[in-house]
Residue frames as qw, qx, qy, qz and C-alpha x, y, z in Angstrom:
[[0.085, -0.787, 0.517, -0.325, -17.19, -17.61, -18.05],
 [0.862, -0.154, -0.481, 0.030, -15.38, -20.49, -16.97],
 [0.551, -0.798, -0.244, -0.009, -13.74, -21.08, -13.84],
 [0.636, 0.072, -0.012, 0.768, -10.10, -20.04, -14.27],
 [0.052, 0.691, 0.180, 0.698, -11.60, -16.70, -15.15],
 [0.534, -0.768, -0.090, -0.341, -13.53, -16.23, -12.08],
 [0.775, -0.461, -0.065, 0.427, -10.62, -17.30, -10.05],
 [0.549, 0.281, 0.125, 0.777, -8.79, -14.93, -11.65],
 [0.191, -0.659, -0.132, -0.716, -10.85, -12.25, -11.23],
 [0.581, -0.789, -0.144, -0.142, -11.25, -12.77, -7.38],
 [0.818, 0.035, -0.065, 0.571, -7.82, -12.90, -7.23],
 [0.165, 0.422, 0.148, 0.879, -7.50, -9.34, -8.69],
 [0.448, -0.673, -0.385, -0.445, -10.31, -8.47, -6.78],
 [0.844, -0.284, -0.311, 0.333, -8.23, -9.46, -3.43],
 [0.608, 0.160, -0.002, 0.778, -5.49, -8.01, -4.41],
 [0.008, -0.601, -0.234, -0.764, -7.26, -4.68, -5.19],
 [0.545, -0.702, -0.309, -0.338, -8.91, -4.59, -1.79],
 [0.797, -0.351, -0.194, 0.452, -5.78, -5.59, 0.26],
 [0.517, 0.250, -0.100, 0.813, -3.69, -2.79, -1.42],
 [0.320, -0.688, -0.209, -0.617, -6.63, -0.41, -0.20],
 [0.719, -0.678, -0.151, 0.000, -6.30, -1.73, 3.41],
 [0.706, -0.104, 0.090, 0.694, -2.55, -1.31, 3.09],
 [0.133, 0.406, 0.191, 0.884, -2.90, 2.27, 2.01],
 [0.607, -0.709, -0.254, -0.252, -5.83, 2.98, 4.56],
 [0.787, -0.557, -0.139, 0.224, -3.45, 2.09, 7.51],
 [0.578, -0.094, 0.015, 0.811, -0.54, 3.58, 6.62],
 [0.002, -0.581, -0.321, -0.747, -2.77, 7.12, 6.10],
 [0.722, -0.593, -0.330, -0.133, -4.00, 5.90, 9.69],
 [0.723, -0.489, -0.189, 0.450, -0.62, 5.64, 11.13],
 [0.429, 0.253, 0.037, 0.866, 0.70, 8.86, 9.38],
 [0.395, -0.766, -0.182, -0.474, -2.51, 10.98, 11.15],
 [0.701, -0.705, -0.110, 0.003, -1.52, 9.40, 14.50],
 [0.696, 0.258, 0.060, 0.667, 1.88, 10.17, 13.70],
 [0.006, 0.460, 0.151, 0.875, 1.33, 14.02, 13.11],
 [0.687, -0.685, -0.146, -0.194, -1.52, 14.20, 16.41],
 [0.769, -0.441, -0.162, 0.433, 1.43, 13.08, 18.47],
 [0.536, 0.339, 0.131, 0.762, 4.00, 15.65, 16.67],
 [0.045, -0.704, -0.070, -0.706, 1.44, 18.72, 16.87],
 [0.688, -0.709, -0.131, -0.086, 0.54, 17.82, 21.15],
 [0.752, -0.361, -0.135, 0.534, 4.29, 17.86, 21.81],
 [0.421, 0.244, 0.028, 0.873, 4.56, 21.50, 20.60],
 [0.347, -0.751, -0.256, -0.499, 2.03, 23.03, 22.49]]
């Protein structure tokens, strides 16, 4: 494996993890989202 590869691959690897934290938070801010929604109908 030379190094282009491996740069390549942590690249992807980045990527892949960022899109997760970007998906994580926006799942986060749609819960706290909906919590606020359900406490103003009670």
């Amino acid at each position: 494996m030379n190094m282009e590869n491996i740069a390549q691959a942590l690249g992807m690897m980045g990527q892949g993890m960022l899109g997760i934290f970007v998906v994580l938070g926006i799942i986060a801010l749609l819960v706290a989202v909906m919590q606020k929604i359900d406490n103003r109908k009670k």
